[in-house]
C-alpha positions as CSV (number, residue, x, y, z in Angstrom):
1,X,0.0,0.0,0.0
2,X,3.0,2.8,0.7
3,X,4.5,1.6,-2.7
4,X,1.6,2.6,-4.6
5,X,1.0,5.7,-2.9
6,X,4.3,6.9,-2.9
7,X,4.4,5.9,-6.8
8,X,1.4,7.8,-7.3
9,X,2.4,10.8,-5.2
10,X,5.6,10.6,-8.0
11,X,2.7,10.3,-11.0
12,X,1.4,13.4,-9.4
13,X,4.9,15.8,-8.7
14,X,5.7,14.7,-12.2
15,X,2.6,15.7,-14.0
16,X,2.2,19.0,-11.9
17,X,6.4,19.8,-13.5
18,X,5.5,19.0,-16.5
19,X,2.3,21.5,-16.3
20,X,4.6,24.0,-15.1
21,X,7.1,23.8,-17.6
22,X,4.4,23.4,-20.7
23,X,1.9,26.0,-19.6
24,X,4.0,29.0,-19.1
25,X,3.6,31.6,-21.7
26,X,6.9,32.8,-23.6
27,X,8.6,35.6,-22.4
28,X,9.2,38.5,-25.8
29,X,12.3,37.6,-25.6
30,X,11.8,33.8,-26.1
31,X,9.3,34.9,-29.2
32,X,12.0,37.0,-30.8
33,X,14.3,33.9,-31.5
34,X,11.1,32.0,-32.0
35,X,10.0,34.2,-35.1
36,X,13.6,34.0,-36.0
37,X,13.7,30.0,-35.7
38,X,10.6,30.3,-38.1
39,X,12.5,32.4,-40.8
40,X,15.6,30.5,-41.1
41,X,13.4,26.9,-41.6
42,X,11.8,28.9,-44.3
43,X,15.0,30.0,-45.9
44,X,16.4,26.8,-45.5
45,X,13.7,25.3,-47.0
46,X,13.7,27.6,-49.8
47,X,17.4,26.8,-50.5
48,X,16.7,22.8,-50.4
49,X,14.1,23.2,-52.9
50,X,16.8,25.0,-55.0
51,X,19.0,22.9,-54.8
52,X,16.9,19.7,-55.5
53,X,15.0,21.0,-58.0
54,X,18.6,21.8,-59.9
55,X,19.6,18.3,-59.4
56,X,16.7,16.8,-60.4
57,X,15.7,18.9,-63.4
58,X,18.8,20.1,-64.4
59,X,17.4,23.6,-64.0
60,X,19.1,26.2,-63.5
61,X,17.9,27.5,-60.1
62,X,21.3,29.5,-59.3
63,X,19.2,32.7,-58.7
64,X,17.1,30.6,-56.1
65,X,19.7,29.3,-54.4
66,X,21.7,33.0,-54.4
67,X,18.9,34.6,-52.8
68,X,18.2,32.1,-50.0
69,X,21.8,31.9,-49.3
70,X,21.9,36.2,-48.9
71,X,19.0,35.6,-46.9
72,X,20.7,32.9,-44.5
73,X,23.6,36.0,-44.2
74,X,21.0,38.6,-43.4
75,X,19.4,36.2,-40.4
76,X,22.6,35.3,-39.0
77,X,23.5,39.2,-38.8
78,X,20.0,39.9,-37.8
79,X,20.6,37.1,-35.2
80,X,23.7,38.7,-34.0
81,X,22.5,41.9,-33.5
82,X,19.4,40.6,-31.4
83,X,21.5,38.2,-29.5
84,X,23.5,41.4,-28.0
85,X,19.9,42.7,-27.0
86,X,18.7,39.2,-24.3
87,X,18.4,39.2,-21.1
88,X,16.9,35.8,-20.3
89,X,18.8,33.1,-19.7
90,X,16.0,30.7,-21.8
91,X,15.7,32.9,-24.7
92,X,20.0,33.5,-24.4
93,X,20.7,29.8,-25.0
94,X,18.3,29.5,-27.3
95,X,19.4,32.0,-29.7
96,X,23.0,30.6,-29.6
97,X,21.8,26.8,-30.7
98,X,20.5,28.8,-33.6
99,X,23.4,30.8,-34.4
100,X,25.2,27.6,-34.3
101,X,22.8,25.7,-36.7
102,X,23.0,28.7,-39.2
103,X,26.8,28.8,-38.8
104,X,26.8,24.5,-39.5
105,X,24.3,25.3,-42.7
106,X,26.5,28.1,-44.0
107,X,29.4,25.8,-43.5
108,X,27.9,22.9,-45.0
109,X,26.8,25.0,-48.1
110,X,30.2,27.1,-48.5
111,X,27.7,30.0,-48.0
112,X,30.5,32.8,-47.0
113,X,29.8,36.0,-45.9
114,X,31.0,38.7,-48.7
């Protein structure tokens, strides 16, 4: 009888952290990289696209590709210039795992800054 209440008082701790940590709004902050986030998956999709449709089709999609991969460059300073602006700790590490992914795409892509 204790082992099943003390495993359902840990059901209950758990569920209520869990609440905690999913029902809290975002802080600005936190929806600044957010929106951010949401423009590099477009451009990255964008430049994917590009690149697969010039594969496949034998197109030539070099104007598609350019103009995703000058808008990767414009996020990541964008990204650098809001990163000197956070204050929260959340909203901090979270714009630095995107800096990183944008720096690994760039890499990956031999996108270099002019």
């Amino acid at each position: 009888m204790a082992k099943a209440l003390l495993v359902l008082f840990l059901i209950v701790v758990a569920a209520f952290f869990i609440y905690r940590q999913t029902s809290q709004a975002p802080s600005e902050e936190e929806e600044m990289v957010a929106s951010f986030q949401d423009r590099y998956a477009v451009v990255v999709q964008k430049f994917t696209s590009a690149a697969g449709r010039a594969g496949a089709l034998g197109l030539d999609t070099l104007a598609d590709s350019d103009s995703a991969a000058d808008q990767v460059l414009k996020l990541r300073d964008e990204l650098v210039q809001l990163r000197k602006t956070l204050t929260e700790e959340k909203a901090i590490g979270k714009a630095a795992a995107l800096a990183e992914k944008i720096e690994y795409f760039c890499k990956k892509n031999d996108i270099i800054r002019p």
